[in-house]
MARDRENPA-864858 format. One record per residue (C-alpha): residue in three letters; y, z, x. Coordinates in steps of 0.25 Angstrom, whole numbers. Layout:
! MARDRENPA-864858
ATOM   code       Y       Z       X
ATOM    ala       Y       Z       X
...
This chain:
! MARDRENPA-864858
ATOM   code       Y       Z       X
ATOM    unk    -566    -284     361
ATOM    unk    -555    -286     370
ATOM    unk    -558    -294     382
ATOM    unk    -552    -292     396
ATOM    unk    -543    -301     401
ATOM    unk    -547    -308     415
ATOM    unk    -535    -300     422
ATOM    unk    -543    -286     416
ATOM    unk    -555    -292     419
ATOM    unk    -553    -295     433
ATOM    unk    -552    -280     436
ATOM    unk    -566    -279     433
ATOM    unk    -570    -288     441
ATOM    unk    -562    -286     452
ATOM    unk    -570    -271     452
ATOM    unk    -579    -266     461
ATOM    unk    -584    -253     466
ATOM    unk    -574    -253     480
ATOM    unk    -562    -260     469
ATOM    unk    -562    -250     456
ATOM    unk    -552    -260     446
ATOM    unk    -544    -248     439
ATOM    unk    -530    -241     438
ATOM    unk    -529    -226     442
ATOM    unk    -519    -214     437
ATOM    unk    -518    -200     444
ATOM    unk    -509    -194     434
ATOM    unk    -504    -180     439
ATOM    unk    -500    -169     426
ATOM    unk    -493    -156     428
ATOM    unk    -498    -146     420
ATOM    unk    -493    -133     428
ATOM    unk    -484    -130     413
ATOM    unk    -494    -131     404
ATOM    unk    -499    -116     399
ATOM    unk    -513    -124     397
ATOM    unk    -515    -135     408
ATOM    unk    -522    -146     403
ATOM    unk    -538    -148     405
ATOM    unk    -547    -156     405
ATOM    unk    -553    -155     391
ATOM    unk    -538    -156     386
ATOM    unk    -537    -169     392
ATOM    unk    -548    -174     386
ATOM    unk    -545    -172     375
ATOM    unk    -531    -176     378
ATOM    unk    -538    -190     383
ATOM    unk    -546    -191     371
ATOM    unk    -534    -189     362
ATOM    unk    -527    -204     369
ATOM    unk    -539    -213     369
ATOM    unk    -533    -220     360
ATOM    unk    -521    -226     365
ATOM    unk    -528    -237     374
ATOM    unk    -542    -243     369
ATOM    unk    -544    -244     384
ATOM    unk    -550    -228     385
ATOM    unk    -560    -232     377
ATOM    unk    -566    -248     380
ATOM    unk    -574    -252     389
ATOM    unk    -578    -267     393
ATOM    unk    -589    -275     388
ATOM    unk    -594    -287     397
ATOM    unk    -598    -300     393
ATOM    unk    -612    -304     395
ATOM    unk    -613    -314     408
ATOM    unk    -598    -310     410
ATOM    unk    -594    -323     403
ATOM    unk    -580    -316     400
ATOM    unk    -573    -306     402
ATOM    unk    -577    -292     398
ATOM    unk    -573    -286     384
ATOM    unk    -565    -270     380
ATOM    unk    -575    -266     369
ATOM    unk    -575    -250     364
ATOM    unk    -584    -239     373
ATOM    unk    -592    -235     361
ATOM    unk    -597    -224     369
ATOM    unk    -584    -220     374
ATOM    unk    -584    -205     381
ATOM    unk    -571    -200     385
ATOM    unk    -579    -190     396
ATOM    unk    -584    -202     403
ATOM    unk    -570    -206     408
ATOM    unk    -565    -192     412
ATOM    unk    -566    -183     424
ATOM    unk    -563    -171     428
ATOM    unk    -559    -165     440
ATOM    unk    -553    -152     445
ATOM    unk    -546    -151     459
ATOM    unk    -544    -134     458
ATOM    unk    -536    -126     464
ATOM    unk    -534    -133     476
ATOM    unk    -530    -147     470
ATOM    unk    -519    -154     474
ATOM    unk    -511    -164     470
ATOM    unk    -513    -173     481
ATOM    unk    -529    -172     478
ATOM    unk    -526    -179     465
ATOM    unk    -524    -195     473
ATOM    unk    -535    -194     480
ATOM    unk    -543    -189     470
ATOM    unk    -538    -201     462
ATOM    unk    -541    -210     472
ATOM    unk    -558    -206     471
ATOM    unk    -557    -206     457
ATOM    unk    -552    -221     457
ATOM    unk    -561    -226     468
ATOM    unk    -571    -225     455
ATOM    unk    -570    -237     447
ATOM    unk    -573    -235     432
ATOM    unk    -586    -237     425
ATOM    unk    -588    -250     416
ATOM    unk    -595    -244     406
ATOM    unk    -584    -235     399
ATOM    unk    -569    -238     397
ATOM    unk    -561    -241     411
ATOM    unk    -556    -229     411
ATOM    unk    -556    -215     418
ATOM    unk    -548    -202     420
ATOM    unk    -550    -189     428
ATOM    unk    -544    -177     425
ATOM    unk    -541    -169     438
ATOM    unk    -536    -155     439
ATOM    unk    -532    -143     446
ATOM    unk    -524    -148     455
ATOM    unk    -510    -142     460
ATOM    unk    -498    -154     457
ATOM    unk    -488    -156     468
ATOM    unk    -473    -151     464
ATOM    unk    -461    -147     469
ATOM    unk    -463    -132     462
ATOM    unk    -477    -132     468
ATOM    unk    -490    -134     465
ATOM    unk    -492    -137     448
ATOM    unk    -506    -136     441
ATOM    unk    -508    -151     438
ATOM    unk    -519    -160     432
ATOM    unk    -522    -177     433
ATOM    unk    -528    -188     428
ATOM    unk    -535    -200     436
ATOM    unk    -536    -212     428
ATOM    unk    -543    -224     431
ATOM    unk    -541    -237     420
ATOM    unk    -548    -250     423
ATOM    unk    -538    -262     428
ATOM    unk    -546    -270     418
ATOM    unk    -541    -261     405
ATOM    unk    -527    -258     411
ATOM    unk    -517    -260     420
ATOM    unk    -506    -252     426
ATOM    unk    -494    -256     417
ATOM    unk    -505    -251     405
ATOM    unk    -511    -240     411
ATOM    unk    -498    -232     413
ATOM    unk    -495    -235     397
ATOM    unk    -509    -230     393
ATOM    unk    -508    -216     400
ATOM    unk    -493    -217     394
ATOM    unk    -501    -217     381
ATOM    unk    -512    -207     386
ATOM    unk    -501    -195     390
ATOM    unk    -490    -188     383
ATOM    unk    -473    -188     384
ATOM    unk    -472    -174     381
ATOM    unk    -474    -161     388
ATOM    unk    -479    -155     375
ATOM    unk    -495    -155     374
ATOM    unk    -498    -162     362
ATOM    unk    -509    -159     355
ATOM    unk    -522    -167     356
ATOM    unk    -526    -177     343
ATOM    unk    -541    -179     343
ATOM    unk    -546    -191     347
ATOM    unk    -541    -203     338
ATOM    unk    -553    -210     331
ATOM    unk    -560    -220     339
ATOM    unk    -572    -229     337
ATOM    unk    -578    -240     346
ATOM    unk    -579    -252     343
ATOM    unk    -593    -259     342
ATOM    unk    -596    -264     358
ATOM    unk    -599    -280     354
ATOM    unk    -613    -287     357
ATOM    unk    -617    -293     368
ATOM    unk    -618    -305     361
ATOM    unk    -602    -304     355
ATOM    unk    -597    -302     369
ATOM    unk    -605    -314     372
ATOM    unk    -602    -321     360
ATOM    unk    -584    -318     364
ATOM    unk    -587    -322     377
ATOM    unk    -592    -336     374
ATOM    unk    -580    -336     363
ATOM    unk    -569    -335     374
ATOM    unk    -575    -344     383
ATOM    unk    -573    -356     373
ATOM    unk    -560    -350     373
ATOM    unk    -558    -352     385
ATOM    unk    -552    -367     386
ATOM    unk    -542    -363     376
ATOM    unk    -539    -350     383
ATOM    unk    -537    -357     395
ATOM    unk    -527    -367     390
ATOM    unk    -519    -356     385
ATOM    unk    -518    -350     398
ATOM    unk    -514    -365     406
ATOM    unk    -505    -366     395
ATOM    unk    -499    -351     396
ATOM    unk    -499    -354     414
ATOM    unk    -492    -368     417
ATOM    unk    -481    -362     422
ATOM    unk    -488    -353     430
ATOM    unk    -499    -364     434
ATOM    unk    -487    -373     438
ATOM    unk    -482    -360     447
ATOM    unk    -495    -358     454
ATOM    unk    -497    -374     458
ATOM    unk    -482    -372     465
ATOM    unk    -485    -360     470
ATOM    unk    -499    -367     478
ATOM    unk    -489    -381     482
ATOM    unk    -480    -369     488
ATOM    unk    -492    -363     495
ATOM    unk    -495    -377     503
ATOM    unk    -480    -376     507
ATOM    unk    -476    -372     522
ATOM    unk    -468    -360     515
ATOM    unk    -469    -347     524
ATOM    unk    -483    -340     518
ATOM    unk    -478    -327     518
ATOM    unk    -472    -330     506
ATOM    unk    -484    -331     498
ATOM    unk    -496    -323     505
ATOM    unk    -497    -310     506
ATOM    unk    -501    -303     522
ATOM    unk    -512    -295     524
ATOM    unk    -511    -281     523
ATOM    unk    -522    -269     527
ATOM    unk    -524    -267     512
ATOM    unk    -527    -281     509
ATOM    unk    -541    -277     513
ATOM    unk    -555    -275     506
ATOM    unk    -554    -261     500
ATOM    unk    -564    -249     500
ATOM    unk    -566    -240     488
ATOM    unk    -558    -231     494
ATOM    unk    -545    -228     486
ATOM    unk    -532    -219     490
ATOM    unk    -521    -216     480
ATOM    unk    -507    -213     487
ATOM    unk    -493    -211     479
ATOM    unk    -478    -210     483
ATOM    unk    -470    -205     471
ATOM    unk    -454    -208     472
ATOM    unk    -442    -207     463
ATOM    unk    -440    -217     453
ATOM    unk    -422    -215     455
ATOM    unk    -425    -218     469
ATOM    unk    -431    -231     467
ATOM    unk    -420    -234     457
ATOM    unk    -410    -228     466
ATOM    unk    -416    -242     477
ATOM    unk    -415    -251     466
ATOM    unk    -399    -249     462
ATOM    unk    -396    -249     477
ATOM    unk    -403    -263     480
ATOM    unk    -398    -268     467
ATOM    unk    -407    -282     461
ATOM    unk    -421    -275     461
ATOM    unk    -431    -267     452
ATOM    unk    -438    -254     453
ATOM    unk    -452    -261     454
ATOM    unk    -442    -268     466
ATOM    unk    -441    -255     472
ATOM    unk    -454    -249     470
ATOM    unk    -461    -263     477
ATOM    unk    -452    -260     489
ATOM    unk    -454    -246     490
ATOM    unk    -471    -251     491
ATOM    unk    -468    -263     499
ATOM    unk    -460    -253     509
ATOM    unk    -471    -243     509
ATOM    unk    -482    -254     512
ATOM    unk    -474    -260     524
ATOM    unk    -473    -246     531
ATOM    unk    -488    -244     527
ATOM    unk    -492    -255     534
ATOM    unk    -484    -254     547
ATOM    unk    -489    -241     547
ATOM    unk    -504    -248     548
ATOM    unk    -499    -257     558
ATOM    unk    -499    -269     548
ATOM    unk    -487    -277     549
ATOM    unk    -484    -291     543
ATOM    unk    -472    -301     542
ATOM    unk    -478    -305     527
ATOM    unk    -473    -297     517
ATOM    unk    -482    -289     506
ATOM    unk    -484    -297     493
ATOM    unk    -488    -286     480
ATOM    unk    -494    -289     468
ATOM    unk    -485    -283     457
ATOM    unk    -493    -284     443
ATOM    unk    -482    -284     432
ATOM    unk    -488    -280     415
ATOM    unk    -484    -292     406
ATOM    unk    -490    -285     394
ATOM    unk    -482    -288     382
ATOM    unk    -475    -278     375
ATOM    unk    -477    -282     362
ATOM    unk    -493    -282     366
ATOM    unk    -497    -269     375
ATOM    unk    -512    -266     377
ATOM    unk    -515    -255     384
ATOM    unk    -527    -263     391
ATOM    unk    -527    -274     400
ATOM    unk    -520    -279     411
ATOM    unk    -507    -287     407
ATOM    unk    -501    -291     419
ATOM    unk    -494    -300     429
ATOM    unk    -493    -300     443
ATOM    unk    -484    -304     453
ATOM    unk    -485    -305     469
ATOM    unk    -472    -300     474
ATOM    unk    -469    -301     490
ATOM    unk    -465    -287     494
ATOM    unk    -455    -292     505
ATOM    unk    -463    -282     515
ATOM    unk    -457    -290     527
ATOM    unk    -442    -287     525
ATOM    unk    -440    -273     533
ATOM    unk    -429    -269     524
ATOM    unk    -435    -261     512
ATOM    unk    -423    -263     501
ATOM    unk    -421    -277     503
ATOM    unk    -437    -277     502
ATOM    unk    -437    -273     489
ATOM    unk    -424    -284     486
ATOM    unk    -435    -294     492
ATOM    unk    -445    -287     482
ATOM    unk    -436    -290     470
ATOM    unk    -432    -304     475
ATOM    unk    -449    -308     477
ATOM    unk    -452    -301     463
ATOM    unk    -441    -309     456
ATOM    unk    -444    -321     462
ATOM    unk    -459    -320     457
ATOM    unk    -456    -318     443
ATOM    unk    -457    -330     438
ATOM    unk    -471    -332     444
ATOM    unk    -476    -318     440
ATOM    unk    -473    -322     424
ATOM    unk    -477    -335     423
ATOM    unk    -493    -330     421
ATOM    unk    -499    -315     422
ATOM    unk    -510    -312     427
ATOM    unk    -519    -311     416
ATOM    unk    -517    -324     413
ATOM    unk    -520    -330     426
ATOM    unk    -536    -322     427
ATOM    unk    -538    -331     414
ATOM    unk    -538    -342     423
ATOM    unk    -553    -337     428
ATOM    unk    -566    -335     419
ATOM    unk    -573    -321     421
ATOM    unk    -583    -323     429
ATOM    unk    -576    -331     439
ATOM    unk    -565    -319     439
ATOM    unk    -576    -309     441
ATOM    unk    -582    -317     452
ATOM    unk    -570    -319     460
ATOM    unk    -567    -304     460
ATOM    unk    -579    -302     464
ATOM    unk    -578    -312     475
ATOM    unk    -565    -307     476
ATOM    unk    -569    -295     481
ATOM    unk    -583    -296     487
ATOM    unk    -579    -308     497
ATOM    unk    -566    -302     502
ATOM    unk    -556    -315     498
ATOM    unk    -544    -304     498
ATOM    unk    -548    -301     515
ATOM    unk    -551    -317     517
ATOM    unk    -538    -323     511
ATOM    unk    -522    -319     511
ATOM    unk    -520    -308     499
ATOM    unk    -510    -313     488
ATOM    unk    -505    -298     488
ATOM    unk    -504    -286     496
ATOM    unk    -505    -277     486
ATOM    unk    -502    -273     470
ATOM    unk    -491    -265     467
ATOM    unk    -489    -260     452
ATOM    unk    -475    -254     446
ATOM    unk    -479    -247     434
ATOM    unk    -467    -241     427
ATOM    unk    -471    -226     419
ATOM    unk    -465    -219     411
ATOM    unk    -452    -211     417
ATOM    unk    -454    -199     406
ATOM    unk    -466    -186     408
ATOM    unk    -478    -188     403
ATOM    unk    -488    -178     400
ATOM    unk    -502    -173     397
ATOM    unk    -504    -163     388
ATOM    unk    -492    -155     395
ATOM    unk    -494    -160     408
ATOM    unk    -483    -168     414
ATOM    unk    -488    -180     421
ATOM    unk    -480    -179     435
ATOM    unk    -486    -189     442
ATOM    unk    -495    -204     442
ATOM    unk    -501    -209     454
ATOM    unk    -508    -224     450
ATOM    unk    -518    -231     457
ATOM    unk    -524    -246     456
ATOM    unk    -537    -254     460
ATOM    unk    -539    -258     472
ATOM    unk    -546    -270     476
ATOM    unk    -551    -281     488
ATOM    unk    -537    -284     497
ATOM    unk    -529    -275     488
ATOM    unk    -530    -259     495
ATOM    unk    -518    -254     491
ATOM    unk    -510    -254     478
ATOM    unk    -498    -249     473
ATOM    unk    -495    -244     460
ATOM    unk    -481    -238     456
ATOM    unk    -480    -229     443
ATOM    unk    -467    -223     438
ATOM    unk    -466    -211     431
ATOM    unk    -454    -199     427
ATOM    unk    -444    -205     436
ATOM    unk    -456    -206     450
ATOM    unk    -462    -218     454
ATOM    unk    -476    -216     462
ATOM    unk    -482    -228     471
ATOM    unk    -495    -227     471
ATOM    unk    -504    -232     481
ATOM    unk    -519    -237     479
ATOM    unk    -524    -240     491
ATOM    unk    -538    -242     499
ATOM    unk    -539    -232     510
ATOM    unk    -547    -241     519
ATOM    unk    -537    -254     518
ATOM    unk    -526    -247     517
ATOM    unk    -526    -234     526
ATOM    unk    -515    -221     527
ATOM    unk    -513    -225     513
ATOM    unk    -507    -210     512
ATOM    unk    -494    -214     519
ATOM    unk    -490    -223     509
ATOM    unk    -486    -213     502
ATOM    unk    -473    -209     511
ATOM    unk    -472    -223     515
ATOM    unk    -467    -224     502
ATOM    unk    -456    -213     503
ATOM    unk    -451    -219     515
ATOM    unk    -450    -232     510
ATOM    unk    -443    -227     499
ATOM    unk    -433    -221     508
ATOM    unk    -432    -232     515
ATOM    unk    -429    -240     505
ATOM    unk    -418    -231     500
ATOM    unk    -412    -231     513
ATOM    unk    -411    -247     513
ATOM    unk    -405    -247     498
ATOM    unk    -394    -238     500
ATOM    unk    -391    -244     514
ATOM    unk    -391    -257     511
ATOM    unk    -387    -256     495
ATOM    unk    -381    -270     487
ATOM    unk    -382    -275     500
ATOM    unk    -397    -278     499
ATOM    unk    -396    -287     486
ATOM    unk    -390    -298     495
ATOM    unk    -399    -298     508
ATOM    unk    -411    -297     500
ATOM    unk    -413    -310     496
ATOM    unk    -409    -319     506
ATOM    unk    -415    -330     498
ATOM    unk    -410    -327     484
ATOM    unk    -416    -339     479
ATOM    unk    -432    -333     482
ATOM    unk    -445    -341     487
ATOM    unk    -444    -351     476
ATOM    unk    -429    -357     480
ATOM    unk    -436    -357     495
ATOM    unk    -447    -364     491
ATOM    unk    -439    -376     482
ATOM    unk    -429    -377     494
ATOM    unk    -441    -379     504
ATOM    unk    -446    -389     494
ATOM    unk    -435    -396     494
ATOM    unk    -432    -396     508
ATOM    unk    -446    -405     508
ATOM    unk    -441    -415     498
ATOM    unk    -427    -417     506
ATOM    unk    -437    -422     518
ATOM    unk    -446    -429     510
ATOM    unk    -439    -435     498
ATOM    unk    -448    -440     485
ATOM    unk    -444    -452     479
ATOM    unk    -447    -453     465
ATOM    unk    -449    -464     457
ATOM    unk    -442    -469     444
């Protein structure tokens, strides 16, 4: 048995019929040069033929008894690949702009807990957008549970699940596969009250693992009680830090991957995730002064970061870190915004490393993590206090080479990702064959015209593009008026303090 970790567990708990906890992928295949086009019973078979690759497809979890831990992956002995497949045929009429909102139904559904966390629909007949004109096509919707996956993961799972050549390969049959005995009721029980003696010693490890971070967090509450302008650690308002609906709206901007490179040789000292951050934070100020919502506070994110080894890769669970990273929304110019970006990010690195995320859940037993989701969630805390953050955003770096399907090239992935209380809108950024797409989950009812997003992202990208070549080298020195970042400006405020109230020590 393979228990979840608190971090895994927390997306089952944060789950409710209006918040479904799990990942999506709209993955769109050209198949208009195939002589046979792929159907549905090839893939299938295809499906059937890759199980293999991640114990994931074929677990399903197994609750303690009174929930005195957290639950357990055990083998689905009744496993049934039919019962995490659909089918659905858009005819001769489908369009490729169907296919999103399609999606967006399909992953207002959250998956069943009685079977593996998993779920794909196979959508055809549909006509894909080119420049040559319209191409017979065919895609998958995938939905994976948050608690069994995360985005880093995900995309090296369906990696694994596809092919690198245009060659149809022919189909093995299954590889041998037996569950494993489902444990007692009483063994569950029996490991439950096992790791609660543990418990102490886990504990210990984990103070022992988080001094420096503990030591961090008591400065950062002594720094909170200082006169230090607020804006530099709270997050505004924003429409989409609301109470969400069910109600789910994918939208996606696709842009060259040489342009954003082309931005990050002109403003010098910066990253590609640089530049992506400040094409969404350009794309969310003009959002929201086109909905009449202006503020002199700057946007903080949310950017989860993967801190799973590489000499220990699973392809379940959540390994991650995060870090909150101030978007610098307030400065009007949208290069030197992304230079700000840079600065912020670099500035928080020491903070985002000291402990992951993970680590920090451990901190709470499973019922008191469960309950405070719940209340989380049912008493409306995010509407009645000032977010942490404005929103998640995720770079996720793909592959730069084709992949295929049987034949069919994959030419396009639009990804999506929960949604939950205060948090409406997310953003998800997947690169792929030299195109990077931001894709936009959002709630419809908090977060309104959230079609136009899609061409506020061109138009920030322009924008952006203007200001680089404009401004060029020249950016690198005014971005950063204060070199020496928020820490040299905190240390020199406290030692202002001390010159008017000397201490005197004794010997």
């Amino acid at each position: 048995m393979q228990q979840l970790s608190e971090l895994d567990a927390s997306f089952l708990y944060l789950e409710s019929e209006t918040t479904p906890m799990h990942i999506g992928g709209v993955y769109l295949f050209d198949a208009s040069g195939l002589e046979t086009p792929v159907s549905y019973a090839t893939f299938v078979n295809f499906l059937c033929s890759r199980l293999h690759v991640a114990p994931i497809f074929r677990q399903k979890l197994k609750e303690i008894p009174l929930r005195l831990g957290r639950p357990y992956w055990v083998d689905d002995a009744e496993f049934s690949i039919e019962r995490h497949l659909a089918y659905v045929s858009l005819g001769d009429a489908g369009k490729q702009t169907c296919i999103n909102s399609l999606a967006a139904k399909i992953l207002e559904e959250p998956l069943k807990r009685d079977r593996p966390l998993w779920h794909i629909t196979f959508v055809d007949g549909f006509k894909l957008d080119s420049s040559d004109g319209d191409k017979d096509g065919f895609a998958l919707i995938v939905k994976l549970h948050h608690a069994s996956i995360d985005a880093f993961s995900g995309e090296e799972i369906m990696g694994k699940l596809l092919e690198y050549t245009p060659a149809p390969r022919a189909i093995n049959p299954p590889h041998p596969w037996q569950a494993r005995p489902e444990p007692s009721e009483e063994r569950v029980f029996l490991q439950a009250g096992a790791n609660i003696l543990k418990a102490p010693i886990q504990f210990a490890s984990l103070a022992y693992n988080t001094v420096e971070a503990t030591a961090r967090g008591l400065i950062q509450k002594q720094i909170h009680k200082l006169p230090l302008p607020t804006s530099l650690f709270t997050a505004p308002y924003c429409p989409f830090n609301q109470q969400i609906t069910g109600n789910r709206k994918i939208v996606s901007a696709s842009v060259e991957l040489s342009r954003l490179k082309t931005i990050k040789a002109q403003l010098g000292d910066v990253t590609l995730n640089d530049v992506v951050l400040g094409i969404c934070a350009e794309a969310l100020n003009r959002y929201l002064n086109t909905q009449g919502e202006k503020s002199t506070k700057s946007l903080v994110a949310m950017t989860p970061i993967s801190v799973r080894s590489s000499s220990l890769r699973r392809a379940t669970g959540n390994q991650m870190s995060a870090m909150l990273l101030n978007l610098a929304t307030n400065e009007t110019d949208p290069a030197i915004r992304i230079r700000r970006i840079h600065h912020n990010a670099v500035e928080t690195e020491s903070y985002r490393e000291a402990i992951a995320a993970d680590r920090l859940t451990e901190l709470l037993p499973s019922t008191l993590l469960a309950l405070s989701a719940r209340l989380y969630s049912e008493f409306r805390v995010a509407q009645r206090y000032q977010p942490l953050f404005n929103l998640p955003i995720t770079n996720v770096p793909g592959p730069q080479v084709p992949m295929y399907l049987q034949g069919a090239k994959l030419v396009q992935q639009h990804n999506s990702a929960p949604l939950f209380d205060s948090m409406g809108l997310v953003i998800v950024a997947v690169s792929y064959e030299g195109m990077v797409t931001l894709n936009f989950t959002l709630c419809p009812d908090v977060a309104p015209d959230g079609a136009s997003l899609e061409g506020l992202v061109y138009d920030s990208l322009e924008a952006i593009e203007m200001q680089a070549e404009a401004a060029g080298a020249a950016i690198i020195d005014d971005a950063s008026p204060n070199s020496k970042g928020l820490t040299n400006d905190i240390f020199s405020y406290l030692e202002n303090l001390l010159k008017k109230r000397p201490l005197r020590f004794k010997r």
